[in-house]
C-alpha positions as CSV (number, residue, x, y, z in Angstrom):
1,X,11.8,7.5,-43.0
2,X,13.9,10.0,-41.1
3,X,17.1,9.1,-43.1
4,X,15.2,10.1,-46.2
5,X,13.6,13.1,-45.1
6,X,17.1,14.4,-44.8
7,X,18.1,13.4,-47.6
8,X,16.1,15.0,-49.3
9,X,16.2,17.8,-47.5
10,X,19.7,18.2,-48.1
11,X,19.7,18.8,-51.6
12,X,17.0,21.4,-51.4
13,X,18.9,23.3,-48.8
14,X,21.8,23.5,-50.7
15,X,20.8,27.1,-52.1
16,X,19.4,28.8,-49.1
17,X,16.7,31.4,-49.7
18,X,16.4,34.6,-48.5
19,X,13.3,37.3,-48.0
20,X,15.0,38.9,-51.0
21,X,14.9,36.3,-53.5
22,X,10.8,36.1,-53.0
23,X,9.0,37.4,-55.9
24,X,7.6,40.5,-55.8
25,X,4.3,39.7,-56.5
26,X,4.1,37.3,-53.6
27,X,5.9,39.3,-50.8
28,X,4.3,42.5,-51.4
29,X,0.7,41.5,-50.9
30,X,1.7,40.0,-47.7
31,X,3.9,43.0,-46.1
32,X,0.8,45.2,-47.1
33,X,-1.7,42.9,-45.1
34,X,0.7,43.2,-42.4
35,X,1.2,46.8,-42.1
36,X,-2.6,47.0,-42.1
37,X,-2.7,44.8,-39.4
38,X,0.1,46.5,-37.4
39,X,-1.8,50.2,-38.5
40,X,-5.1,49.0,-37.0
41,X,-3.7,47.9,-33.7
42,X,-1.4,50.6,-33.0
43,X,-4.2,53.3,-34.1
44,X,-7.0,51.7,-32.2
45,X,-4.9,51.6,-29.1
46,X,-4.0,55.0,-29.3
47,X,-7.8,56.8,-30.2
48,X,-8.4,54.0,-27.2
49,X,-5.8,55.7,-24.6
50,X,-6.3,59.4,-25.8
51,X,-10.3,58.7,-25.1
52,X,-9.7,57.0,-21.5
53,X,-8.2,60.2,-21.1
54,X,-10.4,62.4,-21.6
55,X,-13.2,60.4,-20.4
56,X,-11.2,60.7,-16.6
57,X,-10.7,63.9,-17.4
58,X,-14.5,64.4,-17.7
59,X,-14.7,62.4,-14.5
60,X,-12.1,64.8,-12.7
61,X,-14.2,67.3,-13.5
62,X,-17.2,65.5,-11.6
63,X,-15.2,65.5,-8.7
64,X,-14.3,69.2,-8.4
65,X,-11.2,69.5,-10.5
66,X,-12.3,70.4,-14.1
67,X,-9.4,72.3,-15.1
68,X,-7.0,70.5,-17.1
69,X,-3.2,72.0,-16.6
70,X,-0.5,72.0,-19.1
71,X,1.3,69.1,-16.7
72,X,-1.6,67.1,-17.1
73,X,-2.0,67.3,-20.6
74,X,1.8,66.3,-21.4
75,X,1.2,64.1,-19.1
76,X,-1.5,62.2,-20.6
77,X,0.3,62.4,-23.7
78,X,3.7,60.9,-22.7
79,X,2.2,58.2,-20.9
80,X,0.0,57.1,-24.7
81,X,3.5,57.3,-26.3
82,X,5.0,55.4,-23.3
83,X,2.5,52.5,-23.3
84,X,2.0,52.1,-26.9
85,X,5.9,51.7,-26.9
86,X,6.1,49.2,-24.2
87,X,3.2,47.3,-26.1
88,X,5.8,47.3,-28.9
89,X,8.4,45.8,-27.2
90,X,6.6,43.1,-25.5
91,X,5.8,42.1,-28.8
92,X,1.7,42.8,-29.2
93,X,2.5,44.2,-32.6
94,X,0.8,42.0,-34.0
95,X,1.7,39.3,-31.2
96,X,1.2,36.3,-33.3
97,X,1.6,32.9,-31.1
98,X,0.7,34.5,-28.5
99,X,-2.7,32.7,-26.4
100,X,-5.1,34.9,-24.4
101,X,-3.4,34.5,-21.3
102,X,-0.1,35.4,-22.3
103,X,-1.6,38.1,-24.4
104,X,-3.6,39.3,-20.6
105,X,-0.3,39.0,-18.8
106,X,1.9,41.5,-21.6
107,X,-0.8,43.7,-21.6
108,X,-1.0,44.0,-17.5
109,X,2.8,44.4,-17.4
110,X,2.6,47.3,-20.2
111,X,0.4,49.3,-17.9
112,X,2.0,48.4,-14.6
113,X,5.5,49.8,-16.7
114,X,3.8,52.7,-18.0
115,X,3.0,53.4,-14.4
116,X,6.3,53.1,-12.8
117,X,7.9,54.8,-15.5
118,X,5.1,57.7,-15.3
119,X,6.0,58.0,-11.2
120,X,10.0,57.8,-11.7
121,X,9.8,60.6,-13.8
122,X,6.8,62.5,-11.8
123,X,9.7,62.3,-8.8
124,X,12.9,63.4,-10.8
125,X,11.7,66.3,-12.4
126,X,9.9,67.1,-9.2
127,X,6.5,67.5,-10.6
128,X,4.4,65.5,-8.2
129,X,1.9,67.9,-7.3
130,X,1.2,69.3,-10.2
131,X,-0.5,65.8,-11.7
132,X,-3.9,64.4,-10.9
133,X,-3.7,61.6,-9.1
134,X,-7.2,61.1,-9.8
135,X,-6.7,61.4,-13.6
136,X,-3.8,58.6,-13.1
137,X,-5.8,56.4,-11.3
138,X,-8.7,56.5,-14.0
139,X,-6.4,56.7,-17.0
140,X,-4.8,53.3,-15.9
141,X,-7.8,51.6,-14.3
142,X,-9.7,52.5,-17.9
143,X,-6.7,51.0,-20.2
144,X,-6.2,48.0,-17.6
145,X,-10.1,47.6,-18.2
146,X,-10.4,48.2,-21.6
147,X,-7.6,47.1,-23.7
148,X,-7.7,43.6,-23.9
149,X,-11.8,43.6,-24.9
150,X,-10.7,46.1,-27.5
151,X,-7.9,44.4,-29.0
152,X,-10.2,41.4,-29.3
153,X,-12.4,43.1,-31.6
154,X,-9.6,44.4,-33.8
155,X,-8.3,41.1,-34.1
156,X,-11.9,40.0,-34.7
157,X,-12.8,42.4,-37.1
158,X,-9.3,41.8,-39.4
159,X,-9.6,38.1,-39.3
160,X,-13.6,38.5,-40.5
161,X,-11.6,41.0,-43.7
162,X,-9.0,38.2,-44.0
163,X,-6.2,39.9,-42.6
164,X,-5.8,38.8,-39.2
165,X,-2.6,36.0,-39.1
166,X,0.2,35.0,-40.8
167,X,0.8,31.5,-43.4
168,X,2.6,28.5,-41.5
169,X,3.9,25.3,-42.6
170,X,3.5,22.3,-40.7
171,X,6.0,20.1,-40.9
172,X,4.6,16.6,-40.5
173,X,1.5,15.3,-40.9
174,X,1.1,12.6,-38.6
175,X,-1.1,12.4,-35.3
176,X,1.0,15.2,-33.9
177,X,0.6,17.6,-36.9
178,X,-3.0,16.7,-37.4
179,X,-3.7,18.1,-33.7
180,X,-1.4,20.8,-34.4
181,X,-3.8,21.9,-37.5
182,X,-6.9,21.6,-35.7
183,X,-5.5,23.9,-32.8
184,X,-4.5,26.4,-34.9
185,X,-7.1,26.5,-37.2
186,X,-9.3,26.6,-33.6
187,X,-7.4,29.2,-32.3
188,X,-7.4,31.5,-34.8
189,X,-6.3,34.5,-32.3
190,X,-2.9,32.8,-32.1
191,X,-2.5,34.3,-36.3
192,X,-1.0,31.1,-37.3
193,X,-2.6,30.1,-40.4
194,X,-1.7,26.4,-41.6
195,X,-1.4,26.8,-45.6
196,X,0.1,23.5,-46.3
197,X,1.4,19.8,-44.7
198,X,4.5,18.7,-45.5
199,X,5.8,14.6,-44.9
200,X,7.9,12.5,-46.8
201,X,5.7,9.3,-46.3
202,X,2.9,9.7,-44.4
203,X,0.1,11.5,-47.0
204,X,-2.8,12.0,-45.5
205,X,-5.6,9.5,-47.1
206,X,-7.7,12.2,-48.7
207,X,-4.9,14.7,-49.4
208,X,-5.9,16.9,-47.3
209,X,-5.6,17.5,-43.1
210,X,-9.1,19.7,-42.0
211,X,-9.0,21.2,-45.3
212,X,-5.0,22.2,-45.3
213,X,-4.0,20.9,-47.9
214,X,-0.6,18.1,-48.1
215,X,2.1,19.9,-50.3
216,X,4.5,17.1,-50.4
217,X,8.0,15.9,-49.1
218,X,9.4,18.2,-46.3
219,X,11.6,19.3,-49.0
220,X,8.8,21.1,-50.8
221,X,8.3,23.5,-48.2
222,X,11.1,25.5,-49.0
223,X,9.6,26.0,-52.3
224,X,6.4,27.3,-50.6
225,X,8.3,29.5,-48.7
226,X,9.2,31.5,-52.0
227,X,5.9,31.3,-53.2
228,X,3.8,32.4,-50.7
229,X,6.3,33.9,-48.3
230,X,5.7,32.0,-45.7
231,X,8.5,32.9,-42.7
232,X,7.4,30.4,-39.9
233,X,7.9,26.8,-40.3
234,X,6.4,24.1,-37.3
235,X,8.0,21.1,-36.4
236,X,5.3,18.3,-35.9
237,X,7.9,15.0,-35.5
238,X,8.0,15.0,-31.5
239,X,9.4,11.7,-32.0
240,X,12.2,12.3,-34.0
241,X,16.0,12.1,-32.3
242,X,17.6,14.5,-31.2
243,X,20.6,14.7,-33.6
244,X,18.2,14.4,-36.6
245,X,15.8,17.3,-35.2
246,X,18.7,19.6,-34.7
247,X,19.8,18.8,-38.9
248,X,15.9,19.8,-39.9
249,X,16.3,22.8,-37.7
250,X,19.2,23.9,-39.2
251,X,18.6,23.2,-42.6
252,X,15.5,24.7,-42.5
253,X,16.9,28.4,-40.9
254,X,17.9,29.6,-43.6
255,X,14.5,29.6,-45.7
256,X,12.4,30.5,-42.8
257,X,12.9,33.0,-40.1
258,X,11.0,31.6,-37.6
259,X,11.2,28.3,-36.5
260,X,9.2,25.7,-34.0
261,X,9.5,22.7,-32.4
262,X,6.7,20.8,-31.3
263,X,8.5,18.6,-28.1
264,X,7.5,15.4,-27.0
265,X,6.0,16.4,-23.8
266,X,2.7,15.5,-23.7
267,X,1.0,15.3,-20.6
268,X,3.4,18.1,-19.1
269,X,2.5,21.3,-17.9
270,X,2.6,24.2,-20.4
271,X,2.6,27.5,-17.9
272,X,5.2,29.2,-16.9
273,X,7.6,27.4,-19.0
274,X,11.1,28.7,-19.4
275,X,14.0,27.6,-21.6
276,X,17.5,27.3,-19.8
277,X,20.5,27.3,-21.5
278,X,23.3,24.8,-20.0
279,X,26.1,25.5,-22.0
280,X,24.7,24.1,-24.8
281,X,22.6,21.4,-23.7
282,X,18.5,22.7,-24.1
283,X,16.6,22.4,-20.8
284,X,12.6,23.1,-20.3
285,X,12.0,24.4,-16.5
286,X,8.4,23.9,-15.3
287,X,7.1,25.8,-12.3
288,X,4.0,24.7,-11.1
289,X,1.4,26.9,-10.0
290,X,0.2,24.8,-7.7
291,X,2.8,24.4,-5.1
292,X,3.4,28.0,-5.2
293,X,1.3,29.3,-1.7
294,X,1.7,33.0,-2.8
295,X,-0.3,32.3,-5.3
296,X,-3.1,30.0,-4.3
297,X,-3.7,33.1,-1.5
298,X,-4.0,35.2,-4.1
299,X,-6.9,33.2,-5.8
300,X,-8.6,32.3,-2.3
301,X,-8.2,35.9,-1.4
302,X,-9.9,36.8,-5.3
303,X,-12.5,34.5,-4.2
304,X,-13.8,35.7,-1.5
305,X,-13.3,39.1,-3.0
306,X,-15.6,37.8,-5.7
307,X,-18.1,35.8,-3.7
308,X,-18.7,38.8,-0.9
309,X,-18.8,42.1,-4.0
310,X,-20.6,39.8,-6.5
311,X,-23.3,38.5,-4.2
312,X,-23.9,41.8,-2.7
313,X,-24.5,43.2,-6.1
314,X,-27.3,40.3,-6.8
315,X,-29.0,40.2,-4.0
316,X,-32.0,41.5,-5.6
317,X,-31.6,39.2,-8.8
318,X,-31.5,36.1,-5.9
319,X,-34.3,37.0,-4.3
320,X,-36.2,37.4,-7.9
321,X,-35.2,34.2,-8.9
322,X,-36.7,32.3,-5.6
323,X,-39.8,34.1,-5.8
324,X,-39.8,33.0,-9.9
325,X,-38.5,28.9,-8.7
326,X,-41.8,29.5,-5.7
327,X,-44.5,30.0,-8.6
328,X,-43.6,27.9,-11.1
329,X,-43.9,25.2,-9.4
330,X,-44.3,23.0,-5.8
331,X,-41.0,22.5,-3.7
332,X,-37.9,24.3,-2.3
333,X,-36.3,26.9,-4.1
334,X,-32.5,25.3,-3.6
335,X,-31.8,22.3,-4.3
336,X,-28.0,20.5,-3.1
337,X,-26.4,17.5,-4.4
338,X,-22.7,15.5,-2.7
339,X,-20.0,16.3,-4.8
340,X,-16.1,15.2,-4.6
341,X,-14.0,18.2,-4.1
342,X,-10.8,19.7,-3.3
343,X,-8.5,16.5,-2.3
344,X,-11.3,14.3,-2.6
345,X,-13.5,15.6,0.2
346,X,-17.1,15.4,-0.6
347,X,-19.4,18.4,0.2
348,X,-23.1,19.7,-0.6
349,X,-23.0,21.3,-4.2
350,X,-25.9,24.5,-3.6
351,X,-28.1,25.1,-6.7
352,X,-31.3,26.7,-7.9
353,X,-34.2,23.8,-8.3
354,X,-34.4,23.8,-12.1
355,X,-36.3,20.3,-12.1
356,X,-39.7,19.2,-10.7
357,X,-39.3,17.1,-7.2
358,X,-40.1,13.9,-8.9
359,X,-37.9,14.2,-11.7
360,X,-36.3,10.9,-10.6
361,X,-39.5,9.1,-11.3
362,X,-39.8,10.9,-14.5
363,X,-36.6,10.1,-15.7
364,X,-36.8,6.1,-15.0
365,X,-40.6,5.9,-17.0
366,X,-38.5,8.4,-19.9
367,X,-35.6,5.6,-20.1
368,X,-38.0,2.6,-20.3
369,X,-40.0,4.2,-23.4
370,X,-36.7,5.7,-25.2
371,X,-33.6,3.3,-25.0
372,X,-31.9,6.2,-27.3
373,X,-32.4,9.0,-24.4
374,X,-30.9,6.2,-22.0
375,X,-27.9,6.0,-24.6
376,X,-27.4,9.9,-24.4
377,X,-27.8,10.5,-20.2
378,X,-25.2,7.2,-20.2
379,X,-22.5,8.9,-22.9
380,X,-22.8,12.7,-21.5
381,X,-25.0,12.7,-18.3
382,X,-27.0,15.1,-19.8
383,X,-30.0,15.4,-21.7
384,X,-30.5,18.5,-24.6
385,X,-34.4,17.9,-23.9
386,X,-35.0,16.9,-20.1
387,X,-38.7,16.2,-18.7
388,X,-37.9,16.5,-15.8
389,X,-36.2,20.5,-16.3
390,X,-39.3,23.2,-15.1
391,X,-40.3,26.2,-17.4
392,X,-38.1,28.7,-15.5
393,X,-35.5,25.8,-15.0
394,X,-34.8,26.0,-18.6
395,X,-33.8,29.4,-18.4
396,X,-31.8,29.3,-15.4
397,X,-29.9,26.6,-16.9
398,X,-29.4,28.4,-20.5
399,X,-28.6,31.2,-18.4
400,X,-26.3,29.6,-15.9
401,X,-28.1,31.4,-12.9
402,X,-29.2,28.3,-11.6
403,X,-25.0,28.5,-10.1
404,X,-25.2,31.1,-8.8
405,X,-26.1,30.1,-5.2
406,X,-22.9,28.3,-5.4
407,X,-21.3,31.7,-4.2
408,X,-22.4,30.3,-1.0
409,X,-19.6,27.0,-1.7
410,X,-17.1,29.9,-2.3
411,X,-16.9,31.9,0.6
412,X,-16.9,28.1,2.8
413,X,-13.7,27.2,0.7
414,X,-15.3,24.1,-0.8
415,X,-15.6,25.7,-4.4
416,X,-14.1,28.6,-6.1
417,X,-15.4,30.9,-9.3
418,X,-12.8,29.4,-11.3
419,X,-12.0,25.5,-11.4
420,X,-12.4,22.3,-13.3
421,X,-16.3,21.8,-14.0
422,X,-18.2,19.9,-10.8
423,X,-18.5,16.0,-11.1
424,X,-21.4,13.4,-9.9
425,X,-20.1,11.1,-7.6
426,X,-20.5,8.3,-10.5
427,X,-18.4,10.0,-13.2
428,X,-15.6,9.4,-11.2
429,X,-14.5,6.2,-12.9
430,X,-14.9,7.6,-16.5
431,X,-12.4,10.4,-15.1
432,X,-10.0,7.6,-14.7
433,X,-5.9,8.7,-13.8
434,X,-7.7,12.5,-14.4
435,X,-9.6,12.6,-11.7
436,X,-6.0,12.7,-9.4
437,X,-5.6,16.4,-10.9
438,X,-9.1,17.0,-10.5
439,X,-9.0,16.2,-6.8
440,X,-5.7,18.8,-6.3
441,X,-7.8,22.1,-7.0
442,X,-11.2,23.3,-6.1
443,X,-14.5,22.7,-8.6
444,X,-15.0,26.3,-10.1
445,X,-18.8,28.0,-10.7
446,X,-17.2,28.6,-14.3
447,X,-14.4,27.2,-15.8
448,X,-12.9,26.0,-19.2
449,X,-15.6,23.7,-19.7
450,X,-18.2,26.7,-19.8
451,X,-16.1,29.0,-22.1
452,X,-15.3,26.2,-24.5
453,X,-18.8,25.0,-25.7
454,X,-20.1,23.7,-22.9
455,X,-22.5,20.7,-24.0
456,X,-21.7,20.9,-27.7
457,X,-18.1,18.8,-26.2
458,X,-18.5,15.1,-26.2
459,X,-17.3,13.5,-22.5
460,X,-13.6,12.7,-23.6
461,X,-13.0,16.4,-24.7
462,X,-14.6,17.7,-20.7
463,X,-12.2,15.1,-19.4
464,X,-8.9,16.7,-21.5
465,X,-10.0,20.3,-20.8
466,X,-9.8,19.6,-16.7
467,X,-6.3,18.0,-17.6
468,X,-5.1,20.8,-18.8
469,X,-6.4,23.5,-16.9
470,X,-4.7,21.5,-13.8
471,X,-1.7,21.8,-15.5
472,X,-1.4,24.8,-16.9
473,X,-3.4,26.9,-13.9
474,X,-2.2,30.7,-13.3
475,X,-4.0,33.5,-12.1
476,X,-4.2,34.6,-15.9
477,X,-5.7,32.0,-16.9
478,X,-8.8,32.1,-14.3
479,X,-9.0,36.1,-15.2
480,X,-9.7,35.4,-19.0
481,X,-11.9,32.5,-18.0
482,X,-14.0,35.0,-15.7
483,X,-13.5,37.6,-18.6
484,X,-15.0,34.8,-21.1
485,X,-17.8,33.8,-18.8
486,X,-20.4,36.8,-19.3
487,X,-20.2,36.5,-23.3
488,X,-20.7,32.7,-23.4
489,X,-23.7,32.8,-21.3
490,X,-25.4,35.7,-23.3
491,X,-24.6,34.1,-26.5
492,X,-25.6,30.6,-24.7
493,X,-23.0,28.7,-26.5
494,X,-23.3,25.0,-26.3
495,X,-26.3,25.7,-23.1
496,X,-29.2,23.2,-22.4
């Protein structure tokens, strides 16, 4: 199948196309839908920094210091022109490809930059004490704070106008390609929209993979890329050789710019991935997150950070919810269950009572009068309409406040606010060779099991998404988890 697939890929390469040679009435439309794109970004980040601005300047002002000095001013100015730059180069305009927690990380690093750069030049020209440190220290707090929510919104509010993104081809439409379309058409902040699936045999059965539609032989995907000037061209045949994926590559660079290749390395962690060159032979260097100590301080040290602020600030929400737990019905207000942990160590998971104190009994009588209930507490250990849940146990579990005395598991190291999703002892076996990552970090109050649908995922999917946060854990990834967390539970995605 390969053979052919070059074959014919051959012949259509033979006249190579260039962004020049696509008509008119094809390109245009889509440089114009780009240059919105690019025009909304820039400009929202920019009335976004210029009002942080003078929002800290307003707060200045509440500390004593409302006069704004020439210095300041330019200041303020430079330092918009210096970070939207920065932003440029680290390729947020428009930043296709890039995930949330890559997208977190360039952002952090364009302020950090913008900061250095703003003190270099502070100390050369010797004009140190003539800026507001208090205006810097707002200006940059409020676009550390602020940008990344904001640029959510513009991307949002394109894709809703159909703007947002860019057309990609998938090459190959078998089991790797079909996931491939799925994620991206999932994902729709990465701005990689699948327009068409290319393979020389393998068709899918109804023409079509989720709706993308199959637009031939590999070959025919140089004729989409005049026709709809597509630029960006995935690679979906992990299991391809080596020799023969290096042909497609190069036969394919000359009708699209950009060009991916989907490896086969499933299974393998995905974060802080870098390509190394050894004089010409392609390596993949992984550096895993979790055997670097610097870093697991830094989320034990955010956790207690976290646990000590954050229950401080509830304290009076805690104490409501007791009183709430007290009157709505007979029993303790806390309730604790035996949970395996970090390196397999069991300890007492703390929780709000959500469920009268003979829900056990209830349960048993529910199973023996609905064999279908039985079939749906055996498939997801949950039920979406438990007996045995109280009146304000429904809303602390919609809610998610029923964790919350879990803060308690945080500051005694035997849970963190980010992690995989807490287990029964009993699901241990469905976890299978998972449950060896799950035992090698800490069960989180939230985690990517909450921010990705929560009970609307079947068991299998729970399983995958603790796979993959243990491989791919980083410090970014736990702050957009955390960042994710408070929208999910208002909207009550997937809650029950």
């Amino acid at each position: 199948m390969v053979k052919a697939t070059l074959h014919a890929f051959t012949e259509q390469a033979a006249a190579p196309v260039s962004q020049g040679d696509l008509p008119l009435k094809r390109r245009e439309p889509a440089r114009w839908r780009q240059r919105l794109i690019l025009l909304s970004l820039v400009s929202s980040d920019v009335f976004l920094a210029l009002l942080i601005w003078y929002a800290a300047s307003m707060l200045q002002g509440a500390f004593g210091r409302s006069e704004l000095s020439a210095i300041s001013i330019a200041s303020a100015t430079a330092n918009v022109g210096v970070w939207v730059g920065l932003r440029a180069l680290l390729g947020l305009y428009p930043g296709y490809g890039l995930n949330y927690v890559e997208e977190l990380r360039r952002q952090t690093y364009a302020v950090a930059a913008t900061l250095v750069i703003t003190s270099i030049f502070a100390l050369a020209f010797q004009v140190g004490d003539l800026l507001s440190r208090l205006l810097l220290v707002f200006g940059f707090l409020g676009l550390l704070i602020l940008a990344p929510p904001l640029r959510y919104l513009v991307k949002r509010g394109t894709a809703h106008l159909g703007l947002w993104g860019k057309p990609v081809v998938i090459l190959g439409a078998g089991e790797t390609g079909e996931r491939l379309v799925r994620t991206l058409k999932r994902e729709w902040s990465l701005g990689f929209r699948p327009i068409a699936v290319f393979d020389n045999r393998l068709a899918p059965a109804d023409g079509a993979i989720e709706g993308v539609p199959y637009g031939g032989t590999v070959a025919d995907a140089l004729g989409l890329a005049r026709e709809q000037a597509s630029d960006t061209a995935i690679f979906a045949i992990p299991h391809a050789s080596r020799s023969r994926l290096a042909k497609f590559v190069e036969l394919a660079s000359p009708s699209f710019r950009n060009v991916i290749v989907i490896p086969n390395l499933a299974g393998v962690a995905t974060s802080a991935v870098v390509a190394r060159d050894f004089a010409g032979t392609l390596g993949i260097e992984m550096r895993p997150n979790l055997l670097n100590t610097k870093i697991r301080r830094i989320k034990r040290a955010l956790d207690l950070c976290g646990a000590v602020v954050g229950g401080l600030l509830i304290s009076p929400l805690l104490l409501l919810i007791i009183a709430l737990i007290k009157l709505d019905s007979p029993g303790p207000a806390f309730y604790r269950q035996l949970r395996p942990g970090f390196v397999g160590q069991y300890f007492w998971m703390w929780k709000f009572r959500t469920m009268h104190v003979d829900g056990e009994r209830l349960l048993t009588e529910l199973f023996q009068s609905d064999p279908d209930l039985q079939a749906e507490w055996q498939e997801n250990r949950k039920l979406s309409n438990d007996p045995r849940v109280t009146r304000i146990g429904r809303f602390l579990r919609v809610t998610s406040l029923d964790e919350l005395p879990q803060l308690w598991n945080v500051l005694r190291g035997e849970m963190s606010l980010v992690g995989p999703r807490p287990i029964l002892v009993e699901e241990i076996s469905k976890y299978g060779e998972v449950y060896q990552l799950y035992k090698r970090m800490r069960p989180g109050i939230t985690g990517l099991w909450q921010v990705s649908g929560r009970n609307d995922t079947c068991y299998e999917e729970r399983v995958e998404m603790v796979a993959y946060y243990v491989r791919s854990w980083s410090i970014w990834l736990d702050l957009v988890i955390l960042a994710r967390t408070p929208g999910n539970l208002v909207l009550r995605r997937g809650a029950y």
